[in-house]
TIDREN-796782 format. One record per atom (N, C-alpha, C, O): residue number from 1; residue in three letters; atom name; x, y, z. Coordinates in pm, 1 decimal. Last residue first. Layout:
BEGIN
+-----+-----+------+----------+----------+----------+
!   n ! res ! atom !       c1 !       c2 !       c3 !
+-----+-----+------+----------+----------+----------+
! NUM ! Ala !   CA !        X !        Y !        Z !
...
+-----+-----+------+----------+----------+----------+
# end
This chain:
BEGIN
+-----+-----+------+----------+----------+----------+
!   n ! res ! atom !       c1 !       c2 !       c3 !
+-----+-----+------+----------+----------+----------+
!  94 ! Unk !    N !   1276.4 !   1334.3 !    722.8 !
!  94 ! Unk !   CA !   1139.4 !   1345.3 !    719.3 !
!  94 ! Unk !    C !   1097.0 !   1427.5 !    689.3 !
!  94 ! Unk !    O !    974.2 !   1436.3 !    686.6 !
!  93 ! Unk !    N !   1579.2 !   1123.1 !    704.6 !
!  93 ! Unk !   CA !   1505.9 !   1269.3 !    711.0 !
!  93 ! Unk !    C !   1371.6 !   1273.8 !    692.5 !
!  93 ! Unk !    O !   1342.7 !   1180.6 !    617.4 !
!  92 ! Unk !    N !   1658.7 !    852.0 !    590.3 !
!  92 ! Unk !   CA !   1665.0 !    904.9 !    746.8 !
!  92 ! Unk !    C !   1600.3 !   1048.2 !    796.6 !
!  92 ! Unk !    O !   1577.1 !   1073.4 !    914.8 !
!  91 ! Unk !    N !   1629.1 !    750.8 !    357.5 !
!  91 ! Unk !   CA !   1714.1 !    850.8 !    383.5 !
!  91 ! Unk !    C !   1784.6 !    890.7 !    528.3 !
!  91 ! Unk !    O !   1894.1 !    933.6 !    564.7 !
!  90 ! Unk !    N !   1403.7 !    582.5 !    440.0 !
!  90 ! Unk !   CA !   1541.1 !    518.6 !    348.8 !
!  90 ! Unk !    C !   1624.8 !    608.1 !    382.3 !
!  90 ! Unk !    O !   1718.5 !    562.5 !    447.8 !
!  89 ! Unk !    N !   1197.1 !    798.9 !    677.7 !
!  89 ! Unk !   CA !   1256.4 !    774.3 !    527.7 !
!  89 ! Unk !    C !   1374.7 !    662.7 !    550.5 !
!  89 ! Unk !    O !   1432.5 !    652.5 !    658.7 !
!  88 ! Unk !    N !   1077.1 !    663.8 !    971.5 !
!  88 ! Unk !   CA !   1141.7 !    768.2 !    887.9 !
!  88 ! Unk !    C !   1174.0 !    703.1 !    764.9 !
!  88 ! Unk !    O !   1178.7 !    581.5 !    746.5 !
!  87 ! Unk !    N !    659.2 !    794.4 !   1058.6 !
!  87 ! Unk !   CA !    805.0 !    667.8 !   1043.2 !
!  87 ! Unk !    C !    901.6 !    716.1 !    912.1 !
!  87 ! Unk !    O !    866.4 !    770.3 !    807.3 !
!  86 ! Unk !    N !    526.3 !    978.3 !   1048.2 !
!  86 ! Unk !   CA !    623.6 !    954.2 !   1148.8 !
!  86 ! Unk !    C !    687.3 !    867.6 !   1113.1 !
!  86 ! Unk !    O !    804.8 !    870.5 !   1149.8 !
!  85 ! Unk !    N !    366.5 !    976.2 !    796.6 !
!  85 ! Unk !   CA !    454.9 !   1081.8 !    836.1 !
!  85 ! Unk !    C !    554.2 !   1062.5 !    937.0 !
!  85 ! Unk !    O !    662.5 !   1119.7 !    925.4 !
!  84 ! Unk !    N !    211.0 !    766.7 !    850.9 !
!  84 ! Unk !   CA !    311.2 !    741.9 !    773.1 !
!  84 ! Unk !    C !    407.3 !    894.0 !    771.0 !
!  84 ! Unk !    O !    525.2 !    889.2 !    736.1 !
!  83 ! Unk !    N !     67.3 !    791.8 !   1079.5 !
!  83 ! Unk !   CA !    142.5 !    715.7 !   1070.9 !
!  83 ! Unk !    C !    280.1 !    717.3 !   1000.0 !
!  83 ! Unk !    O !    394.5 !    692.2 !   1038.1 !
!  82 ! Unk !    N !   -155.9 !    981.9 !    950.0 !
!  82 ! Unk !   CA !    -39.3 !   1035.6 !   1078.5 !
!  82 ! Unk !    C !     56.9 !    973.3 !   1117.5 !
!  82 ! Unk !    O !    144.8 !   1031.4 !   1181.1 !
!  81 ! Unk !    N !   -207.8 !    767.6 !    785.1 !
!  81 ! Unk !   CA !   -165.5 !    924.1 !    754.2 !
!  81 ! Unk !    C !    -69.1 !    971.1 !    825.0 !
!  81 ! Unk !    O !     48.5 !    997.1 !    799.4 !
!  80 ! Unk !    N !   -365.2 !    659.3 !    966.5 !
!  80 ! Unk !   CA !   -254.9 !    588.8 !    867.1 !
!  80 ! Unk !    C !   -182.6 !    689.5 !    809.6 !
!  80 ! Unk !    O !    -64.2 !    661.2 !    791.3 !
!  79 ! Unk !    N !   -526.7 !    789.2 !   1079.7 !
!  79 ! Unk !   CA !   -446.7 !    728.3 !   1158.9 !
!  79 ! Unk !    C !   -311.6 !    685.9 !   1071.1 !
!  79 ! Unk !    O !   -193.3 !    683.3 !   1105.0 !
!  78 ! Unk !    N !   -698.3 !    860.2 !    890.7 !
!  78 ! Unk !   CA !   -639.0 !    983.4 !    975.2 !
!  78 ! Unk !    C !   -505.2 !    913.7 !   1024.1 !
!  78 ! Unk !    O !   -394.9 !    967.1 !   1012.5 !
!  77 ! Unk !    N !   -818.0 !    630.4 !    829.9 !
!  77 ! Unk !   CA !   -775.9 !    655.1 !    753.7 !
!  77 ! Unk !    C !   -663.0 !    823.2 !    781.4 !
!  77 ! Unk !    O !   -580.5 !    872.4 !    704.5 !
!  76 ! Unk !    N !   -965.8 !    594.4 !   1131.4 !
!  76 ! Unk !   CA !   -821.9 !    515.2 !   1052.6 !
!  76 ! Unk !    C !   -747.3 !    580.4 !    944.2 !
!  76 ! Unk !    O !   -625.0 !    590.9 !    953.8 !
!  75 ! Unk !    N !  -1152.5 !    782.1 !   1088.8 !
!  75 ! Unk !   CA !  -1008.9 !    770.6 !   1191.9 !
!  75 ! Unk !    C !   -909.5 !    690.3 !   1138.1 !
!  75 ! Unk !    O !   -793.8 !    718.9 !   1107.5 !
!  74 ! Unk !    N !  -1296.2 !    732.5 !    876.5 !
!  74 ! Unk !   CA !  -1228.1 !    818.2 !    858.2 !
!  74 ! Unk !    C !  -1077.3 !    874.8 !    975.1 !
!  74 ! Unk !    O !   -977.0 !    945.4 !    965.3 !
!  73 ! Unk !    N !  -1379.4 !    489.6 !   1012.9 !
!  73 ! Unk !   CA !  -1313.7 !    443.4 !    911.8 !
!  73 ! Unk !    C !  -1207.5 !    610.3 !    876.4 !
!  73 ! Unk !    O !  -1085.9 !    610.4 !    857.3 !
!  72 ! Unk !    N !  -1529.5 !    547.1 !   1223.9 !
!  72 ! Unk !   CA !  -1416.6 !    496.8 !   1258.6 !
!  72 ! Unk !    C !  -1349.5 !    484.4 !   1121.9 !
!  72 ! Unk !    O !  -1229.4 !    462.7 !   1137.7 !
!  71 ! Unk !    N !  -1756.4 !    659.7 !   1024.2 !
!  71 ! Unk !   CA !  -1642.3 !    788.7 !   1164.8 !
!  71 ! Unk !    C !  -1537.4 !    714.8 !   1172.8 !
!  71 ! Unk !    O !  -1432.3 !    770.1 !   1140.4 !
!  70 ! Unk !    N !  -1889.8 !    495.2 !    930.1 !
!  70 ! Unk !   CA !  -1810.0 !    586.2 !    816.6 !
!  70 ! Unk !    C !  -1713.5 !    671.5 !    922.5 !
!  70 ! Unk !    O !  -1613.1 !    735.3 !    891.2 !
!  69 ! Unk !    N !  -1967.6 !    378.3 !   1134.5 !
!  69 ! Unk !   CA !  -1828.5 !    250.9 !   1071.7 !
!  69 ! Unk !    C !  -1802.3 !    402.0 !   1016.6 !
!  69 ! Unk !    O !  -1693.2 !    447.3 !   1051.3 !
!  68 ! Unk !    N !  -1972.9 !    603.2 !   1449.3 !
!  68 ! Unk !   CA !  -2056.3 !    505.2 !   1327.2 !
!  68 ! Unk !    C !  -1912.5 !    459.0 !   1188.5 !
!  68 ! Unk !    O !  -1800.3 !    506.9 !   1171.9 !
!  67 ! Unk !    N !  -1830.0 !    608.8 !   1770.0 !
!  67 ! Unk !   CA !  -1858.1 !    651.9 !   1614.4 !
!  67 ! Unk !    C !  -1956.7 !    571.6 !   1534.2 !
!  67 ! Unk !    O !  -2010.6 !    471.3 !   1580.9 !
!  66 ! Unk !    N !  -1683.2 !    629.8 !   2069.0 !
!  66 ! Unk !   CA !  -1790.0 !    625.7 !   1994.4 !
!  66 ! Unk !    C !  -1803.9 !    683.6 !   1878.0 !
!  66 ! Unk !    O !  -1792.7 !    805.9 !   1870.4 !
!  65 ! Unk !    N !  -1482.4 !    602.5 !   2319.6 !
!  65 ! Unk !   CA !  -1484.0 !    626.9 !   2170.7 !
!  65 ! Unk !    C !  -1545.4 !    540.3 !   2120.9 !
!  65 ! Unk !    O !  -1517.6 !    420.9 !   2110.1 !
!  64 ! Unk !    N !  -1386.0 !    662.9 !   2631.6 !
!  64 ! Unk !   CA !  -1501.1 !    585.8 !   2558.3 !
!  64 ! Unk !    C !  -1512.5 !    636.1 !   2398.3 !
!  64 ! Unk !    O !  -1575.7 !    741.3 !   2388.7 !
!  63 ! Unk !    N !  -1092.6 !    707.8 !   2843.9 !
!  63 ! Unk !   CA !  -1182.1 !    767.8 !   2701.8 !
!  63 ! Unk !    C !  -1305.8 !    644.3 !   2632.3 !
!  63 ! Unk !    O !  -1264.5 !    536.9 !   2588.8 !
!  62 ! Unk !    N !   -938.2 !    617.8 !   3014.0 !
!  62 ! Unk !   CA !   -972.1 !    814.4 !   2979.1 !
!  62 ! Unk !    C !  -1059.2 !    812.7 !   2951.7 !
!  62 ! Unk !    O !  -1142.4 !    890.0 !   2999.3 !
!  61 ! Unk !    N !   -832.9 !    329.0 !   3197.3 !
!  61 ! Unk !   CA !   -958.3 !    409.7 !   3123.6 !
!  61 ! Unk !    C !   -988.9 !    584.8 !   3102.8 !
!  61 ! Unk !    O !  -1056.9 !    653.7 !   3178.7 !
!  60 ! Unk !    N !   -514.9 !    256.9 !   3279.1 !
!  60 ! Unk !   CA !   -679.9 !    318.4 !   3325.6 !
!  60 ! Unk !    C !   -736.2 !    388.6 !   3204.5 !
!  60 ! Unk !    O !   -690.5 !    480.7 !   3136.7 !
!  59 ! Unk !    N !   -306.0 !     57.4 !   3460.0 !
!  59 ! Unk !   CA !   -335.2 !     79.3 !   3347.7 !
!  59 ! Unk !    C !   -500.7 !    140.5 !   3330.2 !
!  59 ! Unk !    O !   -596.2 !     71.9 !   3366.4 !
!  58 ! Unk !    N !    -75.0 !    215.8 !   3682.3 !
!  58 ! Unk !   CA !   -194.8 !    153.3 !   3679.1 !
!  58 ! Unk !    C !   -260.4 !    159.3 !   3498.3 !
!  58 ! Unk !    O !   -254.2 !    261.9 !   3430.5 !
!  57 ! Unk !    N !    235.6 !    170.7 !   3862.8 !
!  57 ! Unk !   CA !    156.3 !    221.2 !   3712.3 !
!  57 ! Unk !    C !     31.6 !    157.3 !   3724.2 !
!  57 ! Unk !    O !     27.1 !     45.3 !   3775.1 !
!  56 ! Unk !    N !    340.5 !    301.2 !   4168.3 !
!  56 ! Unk !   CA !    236.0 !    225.2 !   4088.7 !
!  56 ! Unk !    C !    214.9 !    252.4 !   3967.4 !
!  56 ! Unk !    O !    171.0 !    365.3 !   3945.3 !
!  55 ! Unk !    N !    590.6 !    346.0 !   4409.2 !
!  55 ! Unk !   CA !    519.7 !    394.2 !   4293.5 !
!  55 ! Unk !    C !    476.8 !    309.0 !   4185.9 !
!  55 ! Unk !    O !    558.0 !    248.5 !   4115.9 !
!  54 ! Unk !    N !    723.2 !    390.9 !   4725.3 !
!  54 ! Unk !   CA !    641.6 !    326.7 !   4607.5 !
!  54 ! Unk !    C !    552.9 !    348.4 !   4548.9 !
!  54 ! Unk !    O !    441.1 !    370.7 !   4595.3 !
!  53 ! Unk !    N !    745.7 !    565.7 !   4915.6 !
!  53 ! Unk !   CA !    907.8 !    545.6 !   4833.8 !
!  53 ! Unk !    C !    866.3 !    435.6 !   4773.3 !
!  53 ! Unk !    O !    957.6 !    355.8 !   4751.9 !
!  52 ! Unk !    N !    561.7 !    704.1 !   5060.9 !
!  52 ! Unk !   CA !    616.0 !    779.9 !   5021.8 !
!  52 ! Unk !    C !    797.0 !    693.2 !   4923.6 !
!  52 ! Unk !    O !    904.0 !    743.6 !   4889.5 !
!  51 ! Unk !    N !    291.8 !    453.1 !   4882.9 !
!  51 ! Unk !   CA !    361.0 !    520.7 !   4999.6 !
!  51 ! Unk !    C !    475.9 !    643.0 !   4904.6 !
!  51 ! Unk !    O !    487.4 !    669.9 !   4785.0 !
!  50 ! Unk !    N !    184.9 !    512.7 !   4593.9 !
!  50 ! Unk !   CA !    137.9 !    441.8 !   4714.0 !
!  50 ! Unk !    C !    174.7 !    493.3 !   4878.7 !
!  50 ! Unk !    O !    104.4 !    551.0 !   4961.6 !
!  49 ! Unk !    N !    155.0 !    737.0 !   4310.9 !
!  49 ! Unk !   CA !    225.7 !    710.5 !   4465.0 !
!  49 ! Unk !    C !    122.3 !    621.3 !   4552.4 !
!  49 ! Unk !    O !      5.2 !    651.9 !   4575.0 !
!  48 ! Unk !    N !     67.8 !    652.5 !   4001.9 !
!  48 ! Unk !   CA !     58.7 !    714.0 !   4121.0 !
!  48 ! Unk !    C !    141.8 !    630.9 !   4254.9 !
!  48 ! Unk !    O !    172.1 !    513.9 !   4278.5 !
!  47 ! Unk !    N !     68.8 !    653.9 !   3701.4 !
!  47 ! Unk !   CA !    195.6 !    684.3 !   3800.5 !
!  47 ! Unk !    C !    120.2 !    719.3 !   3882.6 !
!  47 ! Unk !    O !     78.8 !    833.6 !   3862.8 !
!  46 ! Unk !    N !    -71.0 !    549.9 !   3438.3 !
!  46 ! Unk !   CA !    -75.9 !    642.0 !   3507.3 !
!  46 ! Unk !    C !    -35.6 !    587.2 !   3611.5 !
!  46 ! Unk !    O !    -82.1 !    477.1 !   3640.6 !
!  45 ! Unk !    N !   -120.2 !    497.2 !   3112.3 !
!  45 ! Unk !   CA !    -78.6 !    465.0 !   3172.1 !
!  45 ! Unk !    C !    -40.8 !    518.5 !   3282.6 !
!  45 ! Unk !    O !     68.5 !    567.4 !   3254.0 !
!  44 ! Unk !    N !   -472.3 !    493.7 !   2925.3 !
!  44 ! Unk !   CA !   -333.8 !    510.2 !   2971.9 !
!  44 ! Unk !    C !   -303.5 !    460.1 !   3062.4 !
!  44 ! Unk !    O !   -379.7 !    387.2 !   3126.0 !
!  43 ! Unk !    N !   -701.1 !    373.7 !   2681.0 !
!  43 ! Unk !   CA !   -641.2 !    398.7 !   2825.0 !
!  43 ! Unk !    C !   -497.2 !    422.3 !   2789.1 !
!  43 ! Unk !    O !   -428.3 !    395.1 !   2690.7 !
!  42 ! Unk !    N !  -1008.8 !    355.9 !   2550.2 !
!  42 ! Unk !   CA !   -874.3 !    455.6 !   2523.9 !
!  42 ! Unk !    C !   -836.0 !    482.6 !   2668.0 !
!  42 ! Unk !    O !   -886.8 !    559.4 !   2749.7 !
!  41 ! Unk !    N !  -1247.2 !    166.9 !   2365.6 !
!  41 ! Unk !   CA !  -1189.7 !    192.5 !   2456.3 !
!  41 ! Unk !    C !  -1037.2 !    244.9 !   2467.8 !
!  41 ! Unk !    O !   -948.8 !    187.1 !   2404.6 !
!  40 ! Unk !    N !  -1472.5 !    224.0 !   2097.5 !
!  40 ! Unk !   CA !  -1297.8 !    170.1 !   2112.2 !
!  40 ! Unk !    C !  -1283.6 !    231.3 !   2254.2 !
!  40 ! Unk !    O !  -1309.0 !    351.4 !   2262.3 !
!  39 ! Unk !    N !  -1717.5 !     85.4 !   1897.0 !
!  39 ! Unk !   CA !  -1699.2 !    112.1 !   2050.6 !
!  39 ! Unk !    C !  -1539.4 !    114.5 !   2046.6 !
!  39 ! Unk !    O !  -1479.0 !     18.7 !   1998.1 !
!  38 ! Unk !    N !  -1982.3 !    155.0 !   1647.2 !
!  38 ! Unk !   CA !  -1836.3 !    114.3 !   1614.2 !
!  38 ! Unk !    C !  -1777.1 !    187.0 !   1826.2 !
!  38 ! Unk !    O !  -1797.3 !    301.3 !   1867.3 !
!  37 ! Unk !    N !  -2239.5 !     78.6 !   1554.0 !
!  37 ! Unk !   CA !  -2207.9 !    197.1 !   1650.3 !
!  37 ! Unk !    C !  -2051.8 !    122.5 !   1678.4 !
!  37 ! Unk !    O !  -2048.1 !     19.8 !   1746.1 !
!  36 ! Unk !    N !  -2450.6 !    -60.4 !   1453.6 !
!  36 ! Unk !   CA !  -2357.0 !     20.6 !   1358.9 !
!  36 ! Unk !    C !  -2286.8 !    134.8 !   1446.2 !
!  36 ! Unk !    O !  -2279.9 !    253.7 !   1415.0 !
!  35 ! Unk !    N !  -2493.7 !   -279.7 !   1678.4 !
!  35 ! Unk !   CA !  -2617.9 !   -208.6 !   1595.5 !
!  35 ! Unk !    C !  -2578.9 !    -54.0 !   1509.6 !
!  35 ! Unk !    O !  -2655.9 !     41.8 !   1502.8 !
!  34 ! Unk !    N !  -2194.5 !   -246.7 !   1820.6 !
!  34 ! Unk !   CA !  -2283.7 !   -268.9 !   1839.8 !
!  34 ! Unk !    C !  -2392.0 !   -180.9 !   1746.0 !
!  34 ! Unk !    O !  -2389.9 !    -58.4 !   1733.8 !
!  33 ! Unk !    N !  -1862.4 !   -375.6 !   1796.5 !
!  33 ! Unk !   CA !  -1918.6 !   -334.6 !   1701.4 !
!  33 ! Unk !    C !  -2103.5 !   -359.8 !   1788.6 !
!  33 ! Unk !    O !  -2138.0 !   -475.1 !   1814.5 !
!  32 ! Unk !    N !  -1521.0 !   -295.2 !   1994.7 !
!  32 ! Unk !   CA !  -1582.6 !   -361.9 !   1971.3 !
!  32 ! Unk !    C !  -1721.5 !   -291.5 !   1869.0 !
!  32 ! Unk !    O !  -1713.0 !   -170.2 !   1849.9 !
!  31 ! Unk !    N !  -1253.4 !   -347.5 !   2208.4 !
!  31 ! Unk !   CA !  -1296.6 !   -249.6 !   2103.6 !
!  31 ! Unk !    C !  -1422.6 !   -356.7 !   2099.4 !
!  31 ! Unk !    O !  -1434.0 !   -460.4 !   2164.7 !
!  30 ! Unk !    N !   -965.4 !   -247.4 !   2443.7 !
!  30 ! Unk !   CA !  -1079.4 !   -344.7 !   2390.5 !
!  30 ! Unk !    C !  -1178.9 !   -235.2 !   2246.1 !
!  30 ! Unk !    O !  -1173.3 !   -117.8 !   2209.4 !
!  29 ! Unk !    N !   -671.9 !    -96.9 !   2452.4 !
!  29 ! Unk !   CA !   -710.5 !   -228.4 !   2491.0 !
!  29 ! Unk !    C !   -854.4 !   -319.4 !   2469.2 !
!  29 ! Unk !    O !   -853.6 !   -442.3 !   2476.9 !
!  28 ! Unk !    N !   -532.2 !    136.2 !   2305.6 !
!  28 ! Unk !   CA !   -719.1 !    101.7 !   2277.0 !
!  28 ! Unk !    C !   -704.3 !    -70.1 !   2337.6 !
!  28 ! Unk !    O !   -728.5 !   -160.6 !   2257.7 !
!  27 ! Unk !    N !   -299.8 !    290.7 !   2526.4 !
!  27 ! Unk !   CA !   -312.7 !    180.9 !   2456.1 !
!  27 ! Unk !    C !   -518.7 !    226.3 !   2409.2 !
!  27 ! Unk !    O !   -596.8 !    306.9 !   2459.8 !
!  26 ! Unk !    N !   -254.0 !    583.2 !   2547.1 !
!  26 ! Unk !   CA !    -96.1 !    472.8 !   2579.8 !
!  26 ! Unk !    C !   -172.7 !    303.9 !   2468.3 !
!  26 ! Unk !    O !   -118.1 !    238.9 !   2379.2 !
!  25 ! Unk !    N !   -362.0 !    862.3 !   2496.7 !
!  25 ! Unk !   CA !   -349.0 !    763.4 !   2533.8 !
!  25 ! Unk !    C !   -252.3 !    681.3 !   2474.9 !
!  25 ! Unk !    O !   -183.8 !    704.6 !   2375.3 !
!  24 ! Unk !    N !   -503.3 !   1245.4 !   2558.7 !
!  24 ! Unk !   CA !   -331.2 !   1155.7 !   2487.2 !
!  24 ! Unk !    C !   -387.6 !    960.4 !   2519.6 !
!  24 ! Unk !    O !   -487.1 !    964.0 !   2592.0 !
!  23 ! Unk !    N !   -705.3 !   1471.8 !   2395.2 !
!  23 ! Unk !   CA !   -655.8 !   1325.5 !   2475.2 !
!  23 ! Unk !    C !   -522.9 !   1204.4 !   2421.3 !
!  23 ! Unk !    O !   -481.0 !   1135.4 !   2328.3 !
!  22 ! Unk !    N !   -785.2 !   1749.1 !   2479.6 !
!  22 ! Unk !   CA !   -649.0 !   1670.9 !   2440.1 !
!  22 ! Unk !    C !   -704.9 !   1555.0 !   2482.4 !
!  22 ! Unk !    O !   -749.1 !   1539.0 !   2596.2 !
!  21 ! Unk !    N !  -1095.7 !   1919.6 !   2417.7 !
!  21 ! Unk !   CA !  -1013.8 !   1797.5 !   2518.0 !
!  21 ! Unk !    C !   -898.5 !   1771.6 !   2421.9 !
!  21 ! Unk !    O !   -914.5 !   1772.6 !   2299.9 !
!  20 ! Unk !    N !  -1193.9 !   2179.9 !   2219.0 !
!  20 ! Unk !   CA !  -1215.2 !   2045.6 !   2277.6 !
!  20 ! Unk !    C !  -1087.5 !   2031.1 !   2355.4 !
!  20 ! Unk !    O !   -994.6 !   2111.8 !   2357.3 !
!  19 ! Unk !    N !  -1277.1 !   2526.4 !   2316.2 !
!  19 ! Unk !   CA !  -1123.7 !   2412.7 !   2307.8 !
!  19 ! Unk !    C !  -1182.6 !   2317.2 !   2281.1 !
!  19 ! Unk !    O !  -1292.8 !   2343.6 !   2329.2 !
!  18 ! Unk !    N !  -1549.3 !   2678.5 !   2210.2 !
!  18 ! Unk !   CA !  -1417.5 !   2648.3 !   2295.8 !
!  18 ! Unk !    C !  -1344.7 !   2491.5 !   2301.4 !
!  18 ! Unk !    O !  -1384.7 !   2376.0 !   2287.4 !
!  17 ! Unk !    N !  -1376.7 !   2590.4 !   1894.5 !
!  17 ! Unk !   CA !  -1442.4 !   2727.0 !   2018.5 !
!  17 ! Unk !    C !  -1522.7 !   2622.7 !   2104.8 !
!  17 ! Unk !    O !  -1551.9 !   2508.1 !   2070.6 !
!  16 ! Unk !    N !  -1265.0 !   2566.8 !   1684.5 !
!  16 ! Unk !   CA !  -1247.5 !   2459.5 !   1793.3 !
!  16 ! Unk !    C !  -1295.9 !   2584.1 !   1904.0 !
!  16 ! Unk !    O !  -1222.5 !   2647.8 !   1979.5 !
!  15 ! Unk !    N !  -1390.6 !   2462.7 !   1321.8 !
!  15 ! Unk !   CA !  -1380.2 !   2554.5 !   1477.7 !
!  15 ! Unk !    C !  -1313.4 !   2446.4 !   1587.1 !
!  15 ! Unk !    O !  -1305.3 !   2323.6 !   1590.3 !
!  14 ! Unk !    N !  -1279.3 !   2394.7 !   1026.0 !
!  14 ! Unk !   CA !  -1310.8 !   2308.0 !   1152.6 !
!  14 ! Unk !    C !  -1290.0 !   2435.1 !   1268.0 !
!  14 ! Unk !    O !  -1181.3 !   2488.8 !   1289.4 !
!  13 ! Unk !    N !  -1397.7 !   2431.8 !    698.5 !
!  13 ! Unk !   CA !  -1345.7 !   2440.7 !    813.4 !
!  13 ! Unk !    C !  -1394.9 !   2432.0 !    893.9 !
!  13 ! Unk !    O !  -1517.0 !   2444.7 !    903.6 !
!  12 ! Unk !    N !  -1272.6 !   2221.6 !    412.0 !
!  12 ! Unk !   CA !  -1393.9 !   2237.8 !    549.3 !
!  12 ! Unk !    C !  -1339.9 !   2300.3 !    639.2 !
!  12 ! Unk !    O !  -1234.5 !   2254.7 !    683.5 !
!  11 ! Unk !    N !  -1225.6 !   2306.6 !     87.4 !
!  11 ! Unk !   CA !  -1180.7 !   2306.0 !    223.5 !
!  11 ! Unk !    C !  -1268.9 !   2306.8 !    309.8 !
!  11 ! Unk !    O !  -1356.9 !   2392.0 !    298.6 !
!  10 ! Unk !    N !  -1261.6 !   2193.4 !   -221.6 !
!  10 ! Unk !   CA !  -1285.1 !   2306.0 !   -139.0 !
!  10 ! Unk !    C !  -1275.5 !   2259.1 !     20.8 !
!  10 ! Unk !    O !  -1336.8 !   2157.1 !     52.3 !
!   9 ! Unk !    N !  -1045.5 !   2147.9 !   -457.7 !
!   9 ! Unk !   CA !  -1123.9 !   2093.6 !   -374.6 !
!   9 ! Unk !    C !  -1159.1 !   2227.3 !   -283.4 !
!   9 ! Unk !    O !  -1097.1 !   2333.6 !   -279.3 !
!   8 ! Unk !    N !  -1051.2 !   2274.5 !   -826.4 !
!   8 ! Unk !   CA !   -980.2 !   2248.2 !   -647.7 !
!   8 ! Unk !    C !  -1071.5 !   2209.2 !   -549.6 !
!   8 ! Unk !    O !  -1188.0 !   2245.2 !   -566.3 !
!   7 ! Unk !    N !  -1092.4 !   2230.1 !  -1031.6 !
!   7 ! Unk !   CA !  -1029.6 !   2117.0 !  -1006.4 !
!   7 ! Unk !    C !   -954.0 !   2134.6 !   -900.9 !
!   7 ! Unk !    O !   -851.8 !   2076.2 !   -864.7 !
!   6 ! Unk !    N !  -1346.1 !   2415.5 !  -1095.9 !
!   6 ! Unk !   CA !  -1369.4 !   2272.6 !  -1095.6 !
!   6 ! Unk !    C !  -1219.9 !   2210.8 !  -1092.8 !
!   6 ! Unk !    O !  -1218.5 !   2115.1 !  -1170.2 !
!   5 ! Unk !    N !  -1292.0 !   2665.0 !  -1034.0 !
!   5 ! Unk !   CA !  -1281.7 !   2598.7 !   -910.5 !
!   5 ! Unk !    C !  -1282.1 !   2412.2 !   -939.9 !
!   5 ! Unk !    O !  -1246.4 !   2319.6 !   -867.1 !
!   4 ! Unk !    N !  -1275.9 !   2810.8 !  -1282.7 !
!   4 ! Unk !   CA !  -1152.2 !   2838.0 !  -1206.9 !
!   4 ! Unk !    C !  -1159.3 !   2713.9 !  -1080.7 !
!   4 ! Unk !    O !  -1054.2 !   2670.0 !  -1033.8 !
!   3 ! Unk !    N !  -1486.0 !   2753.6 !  -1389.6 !
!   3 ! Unk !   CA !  -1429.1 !   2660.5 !  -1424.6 !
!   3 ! Unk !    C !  -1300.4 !   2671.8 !  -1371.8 !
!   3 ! Unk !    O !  -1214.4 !   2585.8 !  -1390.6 !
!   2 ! Unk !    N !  -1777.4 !   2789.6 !  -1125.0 !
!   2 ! Unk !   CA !  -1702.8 !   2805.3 !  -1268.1 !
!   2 ! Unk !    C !  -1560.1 !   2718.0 !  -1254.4 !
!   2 ! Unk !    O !  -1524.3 !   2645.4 !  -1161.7 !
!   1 ! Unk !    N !  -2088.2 !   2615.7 !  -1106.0 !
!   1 ! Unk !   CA !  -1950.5 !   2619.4 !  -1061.7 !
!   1 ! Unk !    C !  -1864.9 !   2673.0 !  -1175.5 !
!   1 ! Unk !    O !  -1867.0 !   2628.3 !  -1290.2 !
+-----+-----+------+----------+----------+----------+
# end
């Protein structure tokens, strides 16, 4: 390694051919830990019509999220990140 690189990190890059999935969700209502396989369940909240002048939220299942502890841990650690960018400054500006 020369000595121009030993103090930059080097970058991964990530494809997205073809697309993955958006997934938006509302809540992780259950979670859980089996034989190092880290489980988070990923629901929303979804509006459907009963009749024509009643309307239902139903709380429903998108997503099964599956990882190993080093995957969920690098989510969190994504999570806290993405966290702390959204909540606003002392200042009020971001």
């Amino acid at each position: 390694m020369s000595d121009e690189t030993a103090g930059k990190s080097l970058a991964t890059q990530v494809t997205d051919d073809p697309h993955a999935p958006l997934i938006f969700f509302d809540a992780a209502p259950a979670c859980g830990h089996y034989g190092g396989i880290v489980a988070i369940t990923l629901a929303v909240d979804l509006a459907r019509t009963i009749e024509p002048s009643e309307i239902t939220v139903r709380h429903t299942v998108i997503a099964y999220l599956r990882t190993n502890v080093q995957g969920a841990k690098a989510l969190r650690e994504s999570l806290d990140r993405a966290i702390l960018l959204a909540t606003p400054t002392a200042g009020g500006k971001n």
